[in-house]
C-alpha positions, -999 to +999 in steps of 0.1 A: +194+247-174+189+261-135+174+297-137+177+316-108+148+342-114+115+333-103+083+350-118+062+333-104+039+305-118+020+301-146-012+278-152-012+266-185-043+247-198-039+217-227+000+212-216+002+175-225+016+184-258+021+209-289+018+243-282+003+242-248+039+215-234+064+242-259+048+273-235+057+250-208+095+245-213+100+279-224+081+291-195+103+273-167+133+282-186+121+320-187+121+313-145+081+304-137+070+274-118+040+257-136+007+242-132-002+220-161-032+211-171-044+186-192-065+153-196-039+129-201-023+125-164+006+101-180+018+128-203+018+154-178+039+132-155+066+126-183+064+165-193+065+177-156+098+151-147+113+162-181+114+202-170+122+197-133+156+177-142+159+205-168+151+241-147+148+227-111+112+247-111+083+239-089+060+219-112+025+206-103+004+186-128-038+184-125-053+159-147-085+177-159-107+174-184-119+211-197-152+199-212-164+185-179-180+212-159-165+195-120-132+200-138-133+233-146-145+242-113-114+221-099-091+240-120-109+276-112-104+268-073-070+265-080-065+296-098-085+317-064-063+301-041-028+299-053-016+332-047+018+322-066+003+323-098+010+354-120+000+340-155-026+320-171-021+304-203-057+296-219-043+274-246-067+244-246-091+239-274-103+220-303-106+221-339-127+215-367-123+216-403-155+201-420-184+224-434-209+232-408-238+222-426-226+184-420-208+185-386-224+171-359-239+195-336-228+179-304-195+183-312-198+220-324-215+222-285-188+205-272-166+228-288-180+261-279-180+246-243-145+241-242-127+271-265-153+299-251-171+286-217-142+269-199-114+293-210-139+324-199-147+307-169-109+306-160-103+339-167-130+351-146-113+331-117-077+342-118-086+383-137-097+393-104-072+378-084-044+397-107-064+426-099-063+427-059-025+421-068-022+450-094-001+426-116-003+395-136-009+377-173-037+365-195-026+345-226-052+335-245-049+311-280-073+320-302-061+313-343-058+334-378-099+322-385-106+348-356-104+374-388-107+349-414-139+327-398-145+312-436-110+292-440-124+265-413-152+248-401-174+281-389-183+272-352-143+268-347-142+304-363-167+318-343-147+303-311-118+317-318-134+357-329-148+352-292-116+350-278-098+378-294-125+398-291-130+390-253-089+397-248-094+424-266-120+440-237-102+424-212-071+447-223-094+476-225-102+468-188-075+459-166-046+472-181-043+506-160-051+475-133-015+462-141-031+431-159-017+421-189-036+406-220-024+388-252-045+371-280-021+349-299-032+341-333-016+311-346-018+300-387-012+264-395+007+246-367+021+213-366+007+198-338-023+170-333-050+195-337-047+184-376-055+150-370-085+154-345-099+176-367-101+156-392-075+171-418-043+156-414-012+184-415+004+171-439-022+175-469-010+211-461+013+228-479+045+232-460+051+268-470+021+274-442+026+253-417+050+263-386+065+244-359+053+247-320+083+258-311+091+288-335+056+298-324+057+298-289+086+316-292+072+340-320+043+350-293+066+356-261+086+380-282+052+399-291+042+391-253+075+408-245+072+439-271+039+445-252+015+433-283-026+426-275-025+407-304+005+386-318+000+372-355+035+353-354+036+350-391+027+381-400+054+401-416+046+436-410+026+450-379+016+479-396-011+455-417-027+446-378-024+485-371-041+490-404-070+465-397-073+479-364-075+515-375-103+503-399-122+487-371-119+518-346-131+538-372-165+524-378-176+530-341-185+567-344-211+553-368-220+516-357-251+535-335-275+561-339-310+575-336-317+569-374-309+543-400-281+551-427-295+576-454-286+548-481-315+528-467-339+555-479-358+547-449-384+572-438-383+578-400-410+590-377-402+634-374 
């Protein structure tokens, strides 16, 4: 497929496969050129030759490693100084699915460094770039345990509610900027994640678990309808609207001078 309209290029982080290489095809067929970004350099090469024969788009592969500090920084310089770019797809991470009472506290570190440090890290390179430009994209993967922290291994939860929360105050701050922001919260997925966290996919039961492609696809639409948040198998909106609502409605109350009166605390006159 040759397309003809070009948007740009998009960075997308953990390309080498699942979700992160699906965003990739559908990406250069929607007209962007790509960055990709991932550890394995062999598996970028074979994705990146695989979409040029099939778009004809400019594609560029780095071989980085996220939890490694000199790569981030290597990937963040690229972001500052490639004015092409006009989206960045945060979409590498890592799971976990054991209890966090026996996981091993340098991986939870490791972890946090890559779904919450290194993706925040990114953004803050490329967000005010998009600004000076009054236009560009932030995609950011965060999951369903996001609002549902107690289905999976907690740290991983506690990840993920970062990243929503921080889309959610980067919408709140760059859209009249012409910045756009999307959390994408993905259920069960058939991809590797399963297996590197320990809890192979397919002790799952299929009535839960979608394919990368149908979600990829499921978050451009919501990225095209203008969504902050995309659930892609949720089946009414009005349930996120609902949550939402709730949410906005306890800030009136979530500070004051004076503890609750169902405290029966006695305060100072």
């Amino acid at each position: 497929m040759n397309v003809t309209t070009h948007k740009g290029t998009a960075l997308v982080t953990g390309a080498s496969s699942g979700i992160g290489a699906v965003y990739a095809d559908r990406l250069a067929r929607r007209g962007y050129g790509l960055i990709l970004v991932a550890r394995n350099r062999e598996r970028l090469d074979q994705l990146a030759s695989r979409l040029t024969d099939a778009t004809r788009r400019s594609i560029e592969v780095v071989a980085a490693d996220l939890c490694s500090k000199a790569d981030v920084r290597r990937v963040e310089e690229v972001l500052r100084t490639d004015s092409s770019i006009t989206m960045l797809v945060n979409n590498a991470g890592v799971g976990g699915a054991g209890p966090l009472l026996v996981s091993d506290p340098d991986k939870m570190e490791a972890m946090i460094d890559l779904n919450v440090t290194a993706l925040t890290r990114l953004t803050y390179a490329i967000a005010s770039k998009f600004v000076e430009r009054g236009t560009g994209t932030i995609v950011n993967i965060a999951s369903m345990v996001a609002v549902a922290p107690e289905v999976l291994n907690g740290v991983y939860g506690g990840t993920k509610a970062f990243v929503l929360a921080f889309t959610q105050s980067l919408h709140h701050e760059l859209l009249d900027k012409g910045v756009r922001a999307q959390a994408v919260l993905p259920g069960a997925t058939r991809t590797d994640f399963w297996d590197v966290a320990g809890h192979p996919v397919e002790n799952l039961p299929e009535s839960i678990v979608m394919s990368a492609d149908d979600l990829v696809d499921a978050a451009l639409a919501g990225l095209d309808q203008g969504e902050l948040a995309t659930v892609p198998s949720l089946p009414d909106v009005a349930d996120w609207n609902a949550f939402e609502s709730a949410r906005a409605a306890l800030r009136p109350n979530l500070s004051s001078s004076k503890p609750a009166a169902r405290y029966g605390v006695r305060t100072a006159a």
